[in-house]
C-alpha positions as CSV (number, residue, x, y, z in Angstrom):
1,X,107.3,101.5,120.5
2,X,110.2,101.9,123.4
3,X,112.6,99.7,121.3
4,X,115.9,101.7,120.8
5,X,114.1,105.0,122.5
6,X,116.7,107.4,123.9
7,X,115.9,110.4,125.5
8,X,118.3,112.8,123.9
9,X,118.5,112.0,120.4
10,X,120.7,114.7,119.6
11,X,123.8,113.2,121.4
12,X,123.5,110.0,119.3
13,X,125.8,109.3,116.2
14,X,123.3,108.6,113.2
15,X,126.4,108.1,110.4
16,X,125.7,104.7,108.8
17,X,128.1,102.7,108.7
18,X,130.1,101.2,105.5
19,X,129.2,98.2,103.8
20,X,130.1,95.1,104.9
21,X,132.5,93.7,102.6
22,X,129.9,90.5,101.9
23,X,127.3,93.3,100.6
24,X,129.8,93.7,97.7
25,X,129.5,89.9,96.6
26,X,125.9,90.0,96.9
27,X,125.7,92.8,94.8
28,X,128.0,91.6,92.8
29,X,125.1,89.0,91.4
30,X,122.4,91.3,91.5
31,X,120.7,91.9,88.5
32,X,118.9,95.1,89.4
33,X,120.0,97.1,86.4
34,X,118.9,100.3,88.0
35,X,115.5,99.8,88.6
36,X,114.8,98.1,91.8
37,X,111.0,97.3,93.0
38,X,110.7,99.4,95.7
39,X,108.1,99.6,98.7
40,X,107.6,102.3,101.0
41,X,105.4,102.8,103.9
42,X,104.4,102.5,107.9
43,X,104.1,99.9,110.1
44,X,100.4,100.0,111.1
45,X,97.7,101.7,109.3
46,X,95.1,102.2,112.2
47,X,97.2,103.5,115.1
48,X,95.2,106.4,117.3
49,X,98.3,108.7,116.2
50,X,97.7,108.3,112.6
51,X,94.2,109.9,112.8
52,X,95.1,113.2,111.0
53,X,96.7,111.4,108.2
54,X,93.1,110.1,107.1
55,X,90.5,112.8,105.9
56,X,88.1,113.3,108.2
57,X,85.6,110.7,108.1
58,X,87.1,108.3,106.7
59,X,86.0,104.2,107.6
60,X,87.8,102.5,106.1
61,X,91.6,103.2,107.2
62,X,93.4,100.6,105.3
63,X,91.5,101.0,102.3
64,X,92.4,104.8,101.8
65,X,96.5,104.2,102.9
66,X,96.3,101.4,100.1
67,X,95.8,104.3,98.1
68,X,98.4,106.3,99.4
69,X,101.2,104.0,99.9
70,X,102.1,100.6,97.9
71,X,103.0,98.7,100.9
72,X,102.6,98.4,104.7
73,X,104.3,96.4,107.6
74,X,102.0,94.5,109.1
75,X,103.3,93.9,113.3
76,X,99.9,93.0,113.9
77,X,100.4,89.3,112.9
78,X,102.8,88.9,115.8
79,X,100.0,89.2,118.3
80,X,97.0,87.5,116.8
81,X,96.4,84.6,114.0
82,X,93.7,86.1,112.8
83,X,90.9,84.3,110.8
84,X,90.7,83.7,107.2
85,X,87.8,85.9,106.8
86,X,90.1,88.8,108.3
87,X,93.3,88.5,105.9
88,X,90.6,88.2,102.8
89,X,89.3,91.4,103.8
90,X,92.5,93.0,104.0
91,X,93.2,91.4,100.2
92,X,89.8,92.6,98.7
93,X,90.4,96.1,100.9
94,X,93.9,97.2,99.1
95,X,94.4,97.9,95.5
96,X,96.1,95.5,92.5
97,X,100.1,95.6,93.5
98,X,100.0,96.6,97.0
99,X,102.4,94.6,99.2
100,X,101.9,93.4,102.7
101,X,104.8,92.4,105.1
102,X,103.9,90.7,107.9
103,X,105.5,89.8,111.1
104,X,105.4,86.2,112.2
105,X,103.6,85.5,115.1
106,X,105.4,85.8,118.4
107,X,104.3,81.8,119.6
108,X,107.1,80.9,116.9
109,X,109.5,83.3,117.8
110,X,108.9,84.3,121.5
111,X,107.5,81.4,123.1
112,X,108.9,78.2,121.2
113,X,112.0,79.8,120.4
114,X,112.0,78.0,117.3
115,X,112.2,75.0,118.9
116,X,109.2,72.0,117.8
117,X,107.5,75.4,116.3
118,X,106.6,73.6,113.0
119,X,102.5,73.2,114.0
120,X,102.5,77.2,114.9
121,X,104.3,78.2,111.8
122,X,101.7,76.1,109.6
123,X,99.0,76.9,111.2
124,X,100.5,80.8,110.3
125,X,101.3,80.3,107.2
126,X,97.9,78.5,106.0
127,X,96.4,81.8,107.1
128,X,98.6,84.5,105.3
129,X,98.8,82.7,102.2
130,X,95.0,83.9,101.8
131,X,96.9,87.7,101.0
132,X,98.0,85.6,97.4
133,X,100.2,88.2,95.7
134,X,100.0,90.6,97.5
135,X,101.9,88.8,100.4
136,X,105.4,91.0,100.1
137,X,108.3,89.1,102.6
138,X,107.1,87.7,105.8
139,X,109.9,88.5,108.6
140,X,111.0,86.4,111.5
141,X,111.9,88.7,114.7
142,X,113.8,87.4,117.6
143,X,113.7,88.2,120.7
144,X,117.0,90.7,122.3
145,X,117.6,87.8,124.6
146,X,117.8,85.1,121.7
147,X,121.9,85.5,121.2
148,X,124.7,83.4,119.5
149,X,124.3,80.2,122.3
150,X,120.8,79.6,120.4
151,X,122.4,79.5,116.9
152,X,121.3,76.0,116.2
153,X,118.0,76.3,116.7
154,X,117.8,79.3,114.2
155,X,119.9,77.5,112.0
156,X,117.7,74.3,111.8
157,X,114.6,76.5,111.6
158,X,116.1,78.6,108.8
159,X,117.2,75.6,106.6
160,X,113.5,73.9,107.0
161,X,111.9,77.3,106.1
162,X,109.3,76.6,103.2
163,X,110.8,78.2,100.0
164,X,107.7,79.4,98.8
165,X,107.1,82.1,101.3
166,X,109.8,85.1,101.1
167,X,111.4,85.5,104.4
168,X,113.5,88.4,106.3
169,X,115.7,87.7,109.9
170,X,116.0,90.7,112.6
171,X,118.1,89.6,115.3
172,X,118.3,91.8,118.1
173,X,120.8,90.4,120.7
174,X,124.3,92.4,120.2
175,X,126.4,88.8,120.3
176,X,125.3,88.8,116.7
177,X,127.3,91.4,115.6
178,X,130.0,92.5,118.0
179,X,132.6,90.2,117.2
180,X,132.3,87.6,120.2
181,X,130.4,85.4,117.4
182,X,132.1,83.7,114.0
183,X,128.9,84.5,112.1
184,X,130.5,83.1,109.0
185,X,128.5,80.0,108.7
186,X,125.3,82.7,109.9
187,X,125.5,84.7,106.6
188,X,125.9,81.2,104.6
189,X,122.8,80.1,105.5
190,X,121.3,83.0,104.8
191,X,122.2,82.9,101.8
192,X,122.0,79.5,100.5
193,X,118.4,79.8,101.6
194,X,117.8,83.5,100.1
195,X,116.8,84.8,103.5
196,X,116.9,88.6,103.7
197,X,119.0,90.1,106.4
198,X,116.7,92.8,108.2
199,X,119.1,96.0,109.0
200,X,117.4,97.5,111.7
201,X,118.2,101.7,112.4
202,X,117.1,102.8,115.6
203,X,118.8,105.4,118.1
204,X,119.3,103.3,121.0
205,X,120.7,100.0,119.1
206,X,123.8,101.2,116.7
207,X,124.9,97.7,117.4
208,X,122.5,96.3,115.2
209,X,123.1,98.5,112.0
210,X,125.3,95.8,110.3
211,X,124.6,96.8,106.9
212,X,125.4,93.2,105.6
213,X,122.8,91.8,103.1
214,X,122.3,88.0,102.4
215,X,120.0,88.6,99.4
216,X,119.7,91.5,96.6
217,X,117.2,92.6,98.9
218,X,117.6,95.7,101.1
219,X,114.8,95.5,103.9
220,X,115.3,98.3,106.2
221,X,112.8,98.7,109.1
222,X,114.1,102.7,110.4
223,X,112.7,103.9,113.5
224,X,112.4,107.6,113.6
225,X,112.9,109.6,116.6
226,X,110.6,112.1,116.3
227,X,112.8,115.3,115.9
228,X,114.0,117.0,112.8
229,X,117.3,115.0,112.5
230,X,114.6,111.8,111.2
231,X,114.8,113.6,107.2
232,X,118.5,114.2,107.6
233,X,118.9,110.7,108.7
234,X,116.6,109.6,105.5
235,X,118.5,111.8,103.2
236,X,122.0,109.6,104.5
237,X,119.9,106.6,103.8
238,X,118.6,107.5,100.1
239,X,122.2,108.3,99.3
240,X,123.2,104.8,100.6
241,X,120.5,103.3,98.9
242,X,121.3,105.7,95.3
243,X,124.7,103.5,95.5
244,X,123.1,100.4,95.9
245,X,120.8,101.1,93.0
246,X,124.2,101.7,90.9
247,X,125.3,98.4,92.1
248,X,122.6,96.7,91.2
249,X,120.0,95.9,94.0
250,X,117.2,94.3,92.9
251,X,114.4,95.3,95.9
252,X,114.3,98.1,98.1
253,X,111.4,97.4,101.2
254,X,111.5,100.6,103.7
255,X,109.4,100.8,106.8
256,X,109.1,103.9,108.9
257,X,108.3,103.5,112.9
258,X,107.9,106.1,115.6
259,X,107.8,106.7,119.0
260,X,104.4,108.8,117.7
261,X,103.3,107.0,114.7
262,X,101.6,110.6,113.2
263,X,105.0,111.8,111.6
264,X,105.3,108.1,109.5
265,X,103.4,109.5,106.4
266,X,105.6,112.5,106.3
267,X,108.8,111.0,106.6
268,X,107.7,107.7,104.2
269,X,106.5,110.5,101.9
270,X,109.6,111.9,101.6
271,X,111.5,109.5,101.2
272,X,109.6,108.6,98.0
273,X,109.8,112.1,96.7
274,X,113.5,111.7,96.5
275,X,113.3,108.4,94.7
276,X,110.8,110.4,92.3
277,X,113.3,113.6,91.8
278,X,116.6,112.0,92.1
279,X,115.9,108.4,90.1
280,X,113.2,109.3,87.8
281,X,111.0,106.6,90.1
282,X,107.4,107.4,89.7
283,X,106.3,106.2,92.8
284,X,102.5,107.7,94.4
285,X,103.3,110.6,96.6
286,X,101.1,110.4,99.8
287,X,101.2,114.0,100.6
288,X,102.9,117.5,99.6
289,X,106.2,117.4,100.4
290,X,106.6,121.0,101.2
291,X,104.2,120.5,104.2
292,X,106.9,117.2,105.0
293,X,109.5,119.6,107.0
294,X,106.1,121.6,108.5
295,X,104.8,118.9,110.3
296,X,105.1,119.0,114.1
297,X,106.8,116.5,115.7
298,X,105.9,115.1,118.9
C-alpha cells in the first residue's frame, strides 16, 4: 500500500479537521439514538504480514478473523470477479452477522471510467449478491486522476446506481475538495441517492480528509503509518466519532490499512476496546489490549 506513504511521518499534521457544516444537517435526521451498528476490522485477511495474527497452524484464515472481527474490507474484488463458488465459500466460511465490504472492481472504475460500464457492474453485482446479508456497503473508488472535468460521468453513474446494493464514493483527485470545484450539486446527489461519502485519513493526502457525510453513515477507511502516533491518531478519531454518536449517527464502518498490514489487529483492536470502555459497546475484542501499545511496528 504506497497510497498517501510519507517517509517522515512525524512532520505531518494528523489534527482532523472540523465538521463540515453539511455533516450537521445530516445528523440532524439521523436517528441513531446513541447506539450506532458499528463494524471494525482490516482490509484483507490473508496478507503474508498478517501471519502472526493467526495461531499457528491455522487453515483456514478467514474463517478464524470472522471470529475475531465482525467485519472486513474486502480490496480483493477490485482485481478479480471471482466465481460464484468463491464468494459462497466466503458466506458459509464467516459467522451469522459478519459484514463484508467490498471494493468494486477496477474495469468499472479504472478502465471504463464509468462510462458504458453498466455490463461490468452487472456482471459484478450478480456475483456479490451470493454474500446475501452479510454483504455490508460495496464502495466505488476512483482513480487520483478522475477530477471535477469528469463530474458527469459520476453523476450519471451515481443516479443509475441500483438502490438495492448499499454504496460508498472515495474520490481521490484534490479538485474535489480544494475549492476550485462548486461541489454543491456533488453532495446533492449523494444524498438524494443515500450514497455514503468515504473519508479517507492517510498521511500523504490531508486534502482528502473532508469530513462531510452524505448519509448517517460514517465510513472511514484510516491508513496507519506504522509508528506509535497510529493509536494517538485513533484516540482523535474515537473522540470525533463519541460526538457523532451524541448527534445521532446511525453506522459507524472503520477499516485499518498499513504500509505492513501485521499491526492492523492491534490498532482495529483498540479501537474497539474504547468503544467497549467508553460507550458501554460490547463489541468482541480480537486481542489483549495491553499487548496493543507492545506490538512492534515495522
Amino acid at each position: 500500500m504506497k497510497f498517501g506513504k510519507v517517509d517522515n511521518p512525524a512532520e505531518i499534521d494528523f489534527t482532523l479537521p472540523p465538521d463540515a457544516p453539511g455533516t450537521k444537517i445530516i445528523f440532524a435526521n439521523a436517528k441513531g439514538e446513541g447506539n450506532p451498528e458499528i463494524c471494525i476490522g482490516c482490509a484483507k485477511w490473508n496478507k503474508t504480514d498478517l501471519k502472526t495474527f493467526y495461531p499457528k497452524g491455522t487453515k483456514d484464515e478467514l474463517g478464524y478473523y470472522a471470529t475475531q472481527f465482525n467485519s472486513i474490507e474486502l480490496n480483493a474484488t477490485f482485481y478479480n470477479n471471482f466465481p460464484v463458488e468463491t464468494i459462497e465459500g466466503w458466506y458459509n466460511k464467516t459467522t451469522p452477522g459478519f459484514k463484508f465490504f467490498p471494493k468494486i472492481h477496477q474495469g468499472v472504475s479504472h478502465w471504463k471510467r464509468l462510462k458504458e460500464a453498466k455490463e461490468q457492474t452487472d456482471v459484478y453485482l450478480d456475483g456479490i449478491s451470493h454474500l446475501q446479508e452479510k454483504l455490508g456497503m460495496l464502495f466505488l473508488q476512483m482513480p487520483d486522476n478522475f477530477g471535477p472535468k469528469n463530474w458527469e460521468a459520476l453523476k450519471a453513474y451515481l443516479e443509475e446506481w441500483p438502490s438495492g446494493f448499499p454504496l460508498a464514493l472515495e474520490l481521490r483527485h484534490t479538485g474535489w475538495y480544494d475549492g476550485t470545484f462548486d461541489n454543491t450539486e456533488f453532495y446533492e446527489v449523494l444524498e438524494k441517492n443515500n450514497i455514503t461519502h468515504i473519508i479517507t485519513d492517510a498521511a500523504g493526502r490531508r486534502d482528502l480528509l473532508h469530513m462531510r457525510l452524505t448519509t448517517p453513515i460514517a465510513f472511514i477507511r484510516y491508513n496507519g503509518a506504522n509508528v506509535d502516533s497510529d493509536y494517538t491518531r485513533l484516540d482523535e478519531w474515537f473522540e470525533r466519532i463519541k460526538v457523532w454518536v451524541a448527534e445521532g449517527i446511525e453506522k459507524i464502518y472503520f477499516f485499518v490499512h498499513q504500509n505492513h498490514e501485521e499491526a492492523s489487529p492491534f490498532l482495529s483492536g483498540y479501537l474497539i476496546r474504547k468503544f467497549n470502555d467508553e460507550l458501554g459497546m460490547n463489541l468482541h475484542v480480537p486481542i489483549d489490549p495491553k499487548n496493543a501499545g507492545q506490538i512492534k511496528l515495522l
